[in-house]
Structures are given as structure tokens and as C-alpha cells.
N, CA, C and O atoms as a MOPAC input file, in Angstrom:
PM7 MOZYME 1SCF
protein

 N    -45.70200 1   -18.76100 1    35.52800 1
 C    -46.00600 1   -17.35700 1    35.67500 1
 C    -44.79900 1   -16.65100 1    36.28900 1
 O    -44.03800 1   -17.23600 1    37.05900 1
 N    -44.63500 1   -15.26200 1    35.89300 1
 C    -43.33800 1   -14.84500 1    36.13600 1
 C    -43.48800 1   -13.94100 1    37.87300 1
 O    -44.52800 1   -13.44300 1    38.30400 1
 N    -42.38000 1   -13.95500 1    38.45500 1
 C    -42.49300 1   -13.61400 1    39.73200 1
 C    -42.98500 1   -11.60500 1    39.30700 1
 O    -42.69600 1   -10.99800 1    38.27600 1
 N    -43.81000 1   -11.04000 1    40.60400 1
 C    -43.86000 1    -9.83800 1    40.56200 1
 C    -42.45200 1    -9.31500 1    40.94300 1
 O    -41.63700 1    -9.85500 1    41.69100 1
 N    -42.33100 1    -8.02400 1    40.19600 1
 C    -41.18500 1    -6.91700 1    40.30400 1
 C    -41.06100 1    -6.32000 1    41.92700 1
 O    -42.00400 1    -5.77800 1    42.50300 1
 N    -40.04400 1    -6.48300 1    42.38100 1
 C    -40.35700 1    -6.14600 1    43.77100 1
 C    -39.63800 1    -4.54200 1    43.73800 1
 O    -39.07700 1    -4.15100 1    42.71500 1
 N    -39.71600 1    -3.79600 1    44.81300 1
 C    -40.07800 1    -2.21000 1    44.89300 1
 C    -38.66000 1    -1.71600 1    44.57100 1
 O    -38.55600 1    -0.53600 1    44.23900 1
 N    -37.60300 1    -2.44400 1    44.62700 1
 C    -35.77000 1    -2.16600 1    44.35000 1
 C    -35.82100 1    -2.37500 1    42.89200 1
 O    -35.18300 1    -1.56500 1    42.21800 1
 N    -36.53000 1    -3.41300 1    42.21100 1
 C    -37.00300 1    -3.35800 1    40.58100 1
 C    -37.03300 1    -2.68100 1    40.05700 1
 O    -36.25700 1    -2.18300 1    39.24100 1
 N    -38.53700 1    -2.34800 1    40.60700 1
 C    -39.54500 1    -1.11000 1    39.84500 1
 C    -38.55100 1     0.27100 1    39.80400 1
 O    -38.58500 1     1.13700 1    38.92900 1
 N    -37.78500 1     0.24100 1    40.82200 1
 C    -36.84400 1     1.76500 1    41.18900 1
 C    -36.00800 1     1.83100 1    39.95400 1
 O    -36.20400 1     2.67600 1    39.08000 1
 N    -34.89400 1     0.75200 1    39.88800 1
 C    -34.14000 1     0.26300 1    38.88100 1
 C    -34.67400 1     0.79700 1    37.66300 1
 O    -34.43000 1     1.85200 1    37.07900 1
 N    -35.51200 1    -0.22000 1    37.38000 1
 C    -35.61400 1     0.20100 1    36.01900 1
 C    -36.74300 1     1.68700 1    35.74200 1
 O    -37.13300 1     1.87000 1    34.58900 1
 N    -37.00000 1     2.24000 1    36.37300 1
 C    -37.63600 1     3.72300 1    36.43600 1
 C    -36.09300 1     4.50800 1    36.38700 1
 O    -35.99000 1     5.07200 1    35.29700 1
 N    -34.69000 1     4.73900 1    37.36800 1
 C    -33.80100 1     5.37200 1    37.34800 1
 C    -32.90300 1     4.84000 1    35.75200 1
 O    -31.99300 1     5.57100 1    35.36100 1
 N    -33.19100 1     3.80100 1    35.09100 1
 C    -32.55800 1     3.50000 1    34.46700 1
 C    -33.24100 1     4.23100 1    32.86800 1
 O    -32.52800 1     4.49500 1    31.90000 1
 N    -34.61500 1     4.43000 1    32.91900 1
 C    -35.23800 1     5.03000 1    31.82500 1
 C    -34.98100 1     6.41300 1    31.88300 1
 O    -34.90200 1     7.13600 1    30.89000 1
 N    -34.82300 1     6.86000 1    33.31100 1
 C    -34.97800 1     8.39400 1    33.57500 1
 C    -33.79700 1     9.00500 1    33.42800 1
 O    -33.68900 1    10.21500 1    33.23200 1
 N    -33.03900 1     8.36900 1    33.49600 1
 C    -31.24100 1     8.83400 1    34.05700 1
 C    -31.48500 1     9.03300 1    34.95200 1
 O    -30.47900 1     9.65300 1    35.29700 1
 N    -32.11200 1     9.02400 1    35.78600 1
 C    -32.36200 1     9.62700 1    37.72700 1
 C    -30.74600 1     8.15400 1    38.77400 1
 O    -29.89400 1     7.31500 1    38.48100 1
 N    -31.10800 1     8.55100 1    39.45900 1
 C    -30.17600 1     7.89400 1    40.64200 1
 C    -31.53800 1     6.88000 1    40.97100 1
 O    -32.73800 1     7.14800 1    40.90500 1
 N    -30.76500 1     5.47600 1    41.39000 1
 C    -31.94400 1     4.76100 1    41.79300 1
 C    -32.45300 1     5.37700 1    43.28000 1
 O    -33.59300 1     5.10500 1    43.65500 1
 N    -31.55000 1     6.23900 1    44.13600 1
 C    -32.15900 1     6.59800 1    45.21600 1
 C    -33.16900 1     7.20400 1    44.80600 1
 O    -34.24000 1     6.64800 1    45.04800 1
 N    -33.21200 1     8.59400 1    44.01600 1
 C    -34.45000 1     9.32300 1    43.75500 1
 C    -35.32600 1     8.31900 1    43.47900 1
 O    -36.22200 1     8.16200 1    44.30900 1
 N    -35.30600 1     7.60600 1    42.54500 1
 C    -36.20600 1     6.89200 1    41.58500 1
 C    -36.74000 1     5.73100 1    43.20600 1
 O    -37.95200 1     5.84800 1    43.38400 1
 N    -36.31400 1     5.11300 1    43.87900 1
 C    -37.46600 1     5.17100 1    44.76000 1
 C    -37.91500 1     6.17600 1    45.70500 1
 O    -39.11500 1     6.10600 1    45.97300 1
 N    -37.24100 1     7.10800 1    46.28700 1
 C    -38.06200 1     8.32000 1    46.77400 1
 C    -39.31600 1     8.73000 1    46.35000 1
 O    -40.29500 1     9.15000 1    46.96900 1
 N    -38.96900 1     8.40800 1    44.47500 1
 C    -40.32400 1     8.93000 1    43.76700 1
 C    -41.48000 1     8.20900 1    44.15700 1
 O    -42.61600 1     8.66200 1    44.30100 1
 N    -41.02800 1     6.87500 1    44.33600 1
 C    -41.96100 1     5.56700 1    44.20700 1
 C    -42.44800 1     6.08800 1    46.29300 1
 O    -43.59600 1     6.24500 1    46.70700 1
 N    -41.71900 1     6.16300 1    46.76700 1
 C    -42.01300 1     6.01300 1    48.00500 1
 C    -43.00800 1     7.64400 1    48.34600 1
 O    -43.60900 1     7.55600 1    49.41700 1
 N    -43.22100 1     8.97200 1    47.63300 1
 C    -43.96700 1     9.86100 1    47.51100 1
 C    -45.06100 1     9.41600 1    47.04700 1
 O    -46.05000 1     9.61700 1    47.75200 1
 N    -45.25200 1     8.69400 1    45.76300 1
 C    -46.07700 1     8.14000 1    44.82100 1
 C    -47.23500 1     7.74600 1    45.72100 1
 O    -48.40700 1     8.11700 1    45.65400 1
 N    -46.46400 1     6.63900 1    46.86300 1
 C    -47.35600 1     5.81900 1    47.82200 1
 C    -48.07200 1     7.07600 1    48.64700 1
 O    -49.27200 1     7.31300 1    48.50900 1
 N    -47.28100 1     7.78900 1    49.44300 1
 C    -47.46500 1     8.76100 1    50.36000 1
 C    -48.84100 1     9.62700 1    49.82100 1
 O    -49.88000 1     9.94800 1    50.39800 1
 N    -48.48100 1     9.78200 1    48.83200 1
 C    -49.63100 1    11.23800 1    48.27300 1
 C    -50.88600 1    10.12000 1    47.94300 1
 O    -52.06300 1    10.44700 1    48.09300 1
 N    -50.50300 1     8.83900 1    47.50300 1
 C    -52.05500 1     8.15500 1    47.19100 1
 C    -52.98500 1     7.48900 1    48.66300 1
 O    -54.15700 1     7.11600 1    48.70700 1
 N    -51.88700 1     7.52900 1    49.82400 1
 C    -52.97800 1     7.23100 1    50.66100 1
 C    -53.45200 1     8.26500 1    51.76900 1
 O    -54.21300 1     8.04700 1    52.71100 1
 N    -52.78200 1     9.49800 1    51.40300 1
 C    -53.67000 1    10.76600 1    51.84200 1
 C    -54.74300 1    10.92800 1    51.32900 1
 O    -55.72600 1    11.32200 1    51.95600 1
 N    -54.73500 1    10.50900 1    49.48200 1
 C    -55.90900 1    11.04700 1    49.34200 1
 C    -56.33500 1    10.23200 1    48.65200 1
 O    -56.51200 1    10.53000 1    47.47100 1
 N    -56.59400 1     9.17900 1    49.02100 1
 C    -57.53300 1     8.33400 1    48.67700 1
 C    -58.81000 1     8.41600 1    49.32900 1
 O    -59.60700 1     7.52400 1    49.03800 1
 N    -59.25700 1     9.48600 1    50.32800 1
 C    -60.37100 1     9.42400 1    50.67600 1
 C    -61.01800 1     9.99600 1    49.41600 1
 O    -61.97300 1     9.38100 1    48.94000 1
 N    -60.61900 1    11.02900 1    48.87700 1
 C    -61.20000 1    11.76000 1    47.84600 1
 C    -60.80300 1    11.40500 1    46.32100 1
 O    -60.94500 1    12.20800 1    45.39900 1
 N    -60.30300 1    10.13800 1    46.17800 1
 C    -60.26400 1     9.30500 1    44.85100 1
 C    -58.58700 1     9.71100 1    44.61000 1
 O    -58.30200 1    10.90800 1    44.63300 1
 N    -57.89900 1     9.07300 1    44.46600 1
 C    -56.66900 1     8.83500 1    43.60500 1
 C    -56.23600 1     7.93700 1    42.34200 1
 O    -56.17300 1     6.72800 1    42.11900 1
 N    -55.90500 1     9.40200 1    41.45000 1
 C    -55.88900 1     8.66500 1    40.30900 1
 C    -54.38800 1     8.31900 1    39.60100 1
 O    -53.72600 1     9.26400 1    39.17100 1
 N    -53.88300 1     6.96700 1    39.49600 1
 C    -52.62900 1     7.17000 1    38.60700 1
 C    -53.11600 1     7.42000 1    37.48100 1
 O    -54.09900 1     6.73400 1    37.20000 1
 N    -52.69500 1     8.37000 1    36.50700 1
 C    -53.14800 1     8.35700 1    34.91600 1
 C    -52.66200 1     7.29400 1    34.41700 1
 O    -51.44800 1     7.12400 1    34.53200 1
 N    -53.56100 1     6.18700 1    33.65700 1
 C    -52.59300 1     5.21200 1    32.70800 1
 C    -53.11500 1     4.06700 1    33.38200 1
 O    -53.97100 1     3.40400 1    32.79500 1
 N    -52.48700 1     3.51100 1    35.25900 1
 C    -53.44600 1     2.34300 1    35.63000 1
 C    -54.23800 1     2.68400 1    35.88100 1
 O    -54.77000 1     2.93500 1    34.80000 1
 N    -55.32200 1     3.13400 1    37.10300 1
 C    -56.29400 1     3.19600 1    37.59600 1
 C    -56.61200 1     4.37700 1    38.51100 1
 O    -56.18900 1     5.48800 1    38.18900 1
 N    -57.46500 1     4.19000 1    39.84600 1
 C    -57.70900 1     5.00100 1    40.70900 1
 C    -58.09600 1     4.14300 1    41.94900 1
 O    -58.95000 1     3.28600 1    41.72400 1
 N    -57.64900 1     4.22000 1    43.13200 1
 C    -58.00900 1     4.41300 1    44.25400 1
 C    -59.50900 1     4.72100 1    44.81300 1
 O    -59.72200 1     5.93200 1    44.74900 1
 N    -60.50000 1     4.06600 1    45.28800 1
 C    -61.43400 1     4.81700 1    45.31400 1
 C    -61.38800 1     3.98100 1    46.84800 1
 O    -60.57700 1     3.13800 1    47.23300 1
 N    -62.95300 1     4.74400 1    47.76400 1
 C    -62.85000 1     4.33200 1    49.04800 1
 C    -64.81300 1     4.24800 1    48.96100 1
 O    -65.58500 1     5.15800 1    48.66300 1
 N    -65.10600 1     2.90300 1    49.32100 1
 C    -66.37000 1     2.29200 1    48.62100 1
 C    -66.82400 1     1.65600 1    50.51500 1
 O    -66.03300 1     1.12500 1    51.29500 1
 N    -68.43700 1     1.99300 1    50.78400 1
 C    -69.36900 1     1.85300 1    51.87300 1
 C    -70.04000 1     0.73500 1    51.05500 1
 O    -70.69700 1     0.71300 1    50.01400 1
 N    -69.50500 1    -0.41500 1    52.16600 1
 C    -70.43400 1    -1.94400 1    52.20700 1
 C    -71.30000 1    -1.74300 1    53.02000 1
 O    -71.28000 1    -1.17400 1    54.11200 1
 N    -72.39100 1    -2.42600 1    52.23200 1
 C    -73.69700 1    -2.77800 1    53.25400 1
 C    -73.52500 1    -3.32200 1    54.45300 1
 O    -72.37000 1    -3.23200 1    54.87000 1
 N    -74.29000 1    -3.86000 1    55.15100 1
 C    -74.50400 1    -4.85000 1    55.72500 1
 C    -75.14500 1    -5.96800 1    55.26100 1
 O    -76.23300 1    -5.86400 1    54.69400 1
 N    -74.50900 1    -7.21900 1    55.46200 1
 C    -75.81400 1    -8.51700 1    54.69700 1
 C    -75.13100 1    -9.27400 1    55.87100 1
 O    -74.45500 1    -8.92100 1    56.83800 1
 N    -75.74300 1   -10.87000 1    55.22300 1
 C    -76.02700 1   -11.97200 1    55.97100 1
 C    -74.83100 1   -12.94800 1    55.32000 1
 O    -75.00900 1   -13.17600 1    54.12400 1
 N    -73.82000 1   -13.46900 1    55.82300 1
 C    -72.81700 1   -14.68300 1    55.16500 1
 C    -73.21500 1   -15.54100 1    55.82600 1
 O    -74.19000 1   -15.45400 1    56.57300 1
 N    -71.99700 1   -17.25100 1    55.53100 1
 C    -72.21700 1   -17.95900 1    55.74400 1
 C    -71.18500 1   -18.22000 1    56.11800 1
 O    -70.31400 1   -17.88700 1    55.31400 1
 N    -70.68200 1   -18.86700 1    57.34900 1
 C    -69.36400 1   -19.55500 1    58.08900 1
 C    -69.21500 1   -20.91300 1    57.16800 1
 O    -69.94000 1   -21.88800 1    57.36900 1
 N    -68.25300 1   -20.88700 1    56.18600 1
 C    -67.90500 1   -22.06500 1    55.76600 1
 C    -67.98700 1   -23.62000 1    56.77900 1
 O    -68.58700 1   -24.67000 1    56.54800 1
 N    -67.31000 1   -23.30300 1    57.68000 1
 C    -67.26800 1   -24.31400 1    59.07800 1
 C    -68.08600 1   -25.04800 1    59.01200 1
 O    -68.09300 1   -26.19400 1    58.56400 1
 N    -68.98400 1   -24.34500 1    59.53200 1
 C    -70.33200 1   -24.79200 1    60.06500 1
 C    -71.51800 1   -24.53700 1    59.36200 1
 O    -72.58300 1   -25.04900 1    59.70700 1
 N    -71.39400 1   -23.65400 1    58.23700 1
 C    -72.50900 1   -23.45800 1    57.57900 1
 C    -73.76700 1   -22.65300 1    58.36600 1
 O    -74.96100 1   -22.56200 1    58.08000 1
 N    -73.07000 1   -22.17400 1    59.34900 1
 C    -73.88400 1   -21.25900 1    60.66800 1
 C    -74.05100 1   -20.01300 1    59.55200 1
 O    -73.24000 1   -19.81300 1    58.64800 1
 N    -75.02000 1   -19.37400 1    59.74200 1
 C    -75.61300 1   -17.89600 1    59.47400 1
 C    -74.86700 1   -16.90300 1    60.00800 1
 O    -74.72400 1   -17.08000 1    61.21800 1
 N    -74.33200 1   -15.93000 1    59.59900 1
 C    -73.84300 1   -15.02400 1    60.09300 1
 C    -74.02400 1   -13.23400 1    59.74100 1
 O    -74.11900 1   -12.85600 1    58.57300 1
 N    -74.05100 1   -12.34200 1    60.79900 1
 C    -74.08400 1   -10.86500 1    60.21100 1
 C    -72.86700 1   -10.65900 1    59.80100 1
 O    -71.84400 1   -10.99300 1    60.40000 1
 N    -72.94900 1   -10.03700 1    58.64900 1
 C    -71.45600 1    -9.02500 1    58.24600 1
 C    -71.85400 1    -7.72400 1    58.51400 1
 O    -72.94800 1    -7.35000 1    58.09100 1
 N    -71.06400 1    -6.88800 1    59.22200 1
 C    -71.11900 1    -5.39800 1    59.43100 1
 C    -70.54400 1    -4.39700 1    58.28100 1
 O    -69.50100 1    -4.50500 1    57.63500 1
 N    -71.60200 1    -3.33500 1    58.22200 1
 C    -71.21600 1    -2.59800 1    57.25300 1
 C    -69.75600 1    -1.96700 1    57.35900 1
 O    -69.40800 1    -1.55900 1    58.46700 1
 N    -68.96400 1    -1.87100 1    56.38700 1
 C    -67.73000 1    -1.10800 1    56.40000 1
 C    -67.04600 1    -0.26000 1    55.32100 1
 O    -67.76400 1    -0.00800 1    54.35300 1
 N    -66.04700 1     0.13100 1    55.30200 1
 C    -65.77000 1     0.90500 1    54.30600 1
 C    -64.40100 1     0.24100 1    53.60900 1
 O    -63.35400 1     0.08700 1    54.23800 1
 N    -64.53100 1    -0.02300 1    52.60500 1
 C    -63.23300 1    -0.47600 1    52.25400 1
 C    -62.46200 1     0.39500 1    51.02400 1
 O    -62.91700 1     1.32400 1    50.35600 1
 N    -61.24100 1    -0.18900 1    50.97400 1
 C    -60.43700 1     0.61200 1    49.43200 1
 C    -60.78400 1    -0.22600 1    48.32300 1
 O    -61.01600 1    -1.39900 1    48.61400 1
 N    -60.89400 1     0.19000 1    46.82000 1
 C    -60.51200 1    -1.09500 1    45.85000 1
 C    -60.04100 1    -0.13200 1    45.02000 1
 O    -60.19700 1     1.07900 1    45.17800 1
 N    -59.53700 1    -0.60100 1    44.24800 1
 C    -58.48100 1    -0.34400 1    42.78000 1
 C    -59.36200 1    -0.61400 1    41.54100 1
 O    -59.64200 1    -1.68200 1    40.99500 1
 N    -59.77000 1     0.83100 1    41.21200 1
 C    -60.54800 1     0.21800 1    39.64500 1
 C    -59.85800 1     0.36200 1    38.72600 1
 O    -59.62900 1     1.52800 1    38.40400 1
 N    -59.16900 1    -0.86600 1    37.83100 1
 C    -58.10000 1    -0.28400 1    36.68100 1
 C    -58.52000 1     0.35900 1    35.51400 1
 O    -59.44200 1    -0.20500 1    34.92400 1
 N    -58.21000 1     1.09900 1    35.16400 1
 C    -58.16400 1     2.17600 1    33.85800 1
 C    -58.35900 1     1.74200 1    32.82300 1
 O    -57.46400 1     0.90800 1    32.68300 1
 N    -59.20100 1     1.74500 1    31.60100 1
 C    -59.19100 1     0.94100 1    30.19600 1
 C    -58.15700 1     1.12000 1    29.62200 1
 O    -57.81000 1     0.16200 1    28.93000 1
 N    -57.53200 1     1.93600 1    29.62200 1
 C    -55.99200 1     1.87700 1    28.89900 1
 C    -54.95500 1     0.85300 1    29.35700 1
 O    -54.08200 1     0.48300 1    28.57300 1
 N    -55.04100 1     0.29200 1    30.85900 1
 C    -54.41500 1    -0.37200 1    31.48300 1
 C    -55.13000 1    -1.68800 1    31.01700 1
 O    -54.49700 1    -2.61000 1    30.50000 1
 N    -56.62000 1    -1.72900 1    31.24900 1
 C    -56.93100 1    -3.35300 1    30.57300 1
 C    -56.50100 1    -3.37500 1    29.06000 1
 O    -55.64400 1    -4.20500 1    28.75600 1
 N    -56.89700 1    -2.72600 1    28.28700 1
 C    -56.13200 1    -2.91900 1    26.35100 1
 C    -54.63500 1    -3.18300 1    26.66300 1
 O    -54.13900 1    -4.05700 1    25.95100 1
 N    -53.91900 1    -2.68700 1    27.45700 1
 C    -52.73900 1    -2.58600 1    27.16500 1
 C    -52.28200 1    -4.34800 1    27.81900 1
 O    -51.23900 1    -4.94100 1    27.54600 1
 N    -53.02200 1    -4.68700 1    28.40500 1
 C    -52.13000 1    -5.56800 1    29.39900 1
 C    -53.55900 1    -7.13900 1    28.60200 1
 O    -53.18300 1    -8.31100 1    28.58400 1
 N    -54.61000 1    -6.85100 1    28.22400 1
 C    -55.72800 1    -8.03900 1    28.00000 1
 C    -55.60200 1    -8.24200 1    25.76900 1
 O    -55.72500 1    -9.14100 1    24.93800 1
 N    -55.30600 1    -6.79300 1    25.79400 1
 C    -55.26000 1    -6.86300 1    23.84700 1
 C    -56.36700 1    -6.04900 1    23.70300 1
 O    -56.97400 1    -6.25400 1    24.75500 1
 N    -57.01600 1    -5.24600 1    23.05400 1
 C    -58.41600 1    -4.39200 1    22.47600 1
 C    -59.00100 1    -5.85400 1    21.78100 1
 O    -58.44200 1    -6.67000 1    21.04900 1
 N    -60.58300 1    -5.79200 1    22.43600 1
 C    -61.76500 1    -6.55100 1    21.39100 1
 C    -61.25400 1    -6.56300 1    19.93400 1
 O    -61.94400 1    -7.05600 1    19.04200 1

């Protein structure tokens, strides 16, 4: 499996499609981040991969691997990444 593109990459070859300077071209990348975790309370969407959303867990009951002891999990709020169908066809093949 091939290693992930690390963030001097992704810049690269974005300044290299754009004609941009690789400085801009991560500035862009480094705004990109900035503006998606302001507002990810209220959903952020890249067009193309996905969106940002901010999702309220229950509370339930786990299990401590260890010991197999019972345990509470507390309700919380977490982030997840739902990817975009254009992003699964493009990257899995269309049915």
C-alpha cells in the first residue's frame, strides 16, 4: 500500500496544477483547515469529498476488554467525516 501524501505534497502538486507558488498553495491548504474547523459546528462541506458534521452519542454500557468488567460510556459529542458519493465512485468504481 502506498504511503499517504504528506501536507508539503499535497501543496506541491496543487501549486504545480495551479501555477500558484507552493507558499500560497499551502496557505490555501492551511485556510482550507482554518475555515473547516470554525465551522464545523454548523456542517462543513468540501464539494467533491465530503462534509464535516458534529454528531451527539448516547450514553450506553461497554465492556473493558481487560477484564471483561461492565462499564458506563458517557454521552459525548464527536466529529466524523461523511464522504460524498462522488468521492466513493471515484475512488471504489460505480456498481
Amino acid at each position: 500500500m502506498a504511503k499517504a501524501l504528506s501536507k508539503s505534497q499535497i501543496a506541491a502538486e496543487i501549486a504545480a496544477k495551479s501555477g500558484l507558488t507552493k507558499k500560497a498553495a499551502t496557505e490555501i491548504l492551511a485556510f482550507i483547515a482554518e475555515l473547516a474547523y470554525k465551522n464545523a459546528k454548523n456542517t462543513f462541506t468540501l464539494p467533491g469529498l465530503g462534509k464535516l458534521v458534529l454528531v451527539n452519542r448516547k450514553a450506553r454500557l461497554g465492556r473493558n476488554p481487560a477484564t471483561g468488567e461492565t462499564i458506563q460510556i458517557k454521552a459525548k459529542r464527536v466529529v466524523k467525516f461523511r464522504v460524498a458519493k462522488a468521492a466513493k465512485d471515484a475512488i471504489l468504481g460505480k456498481k
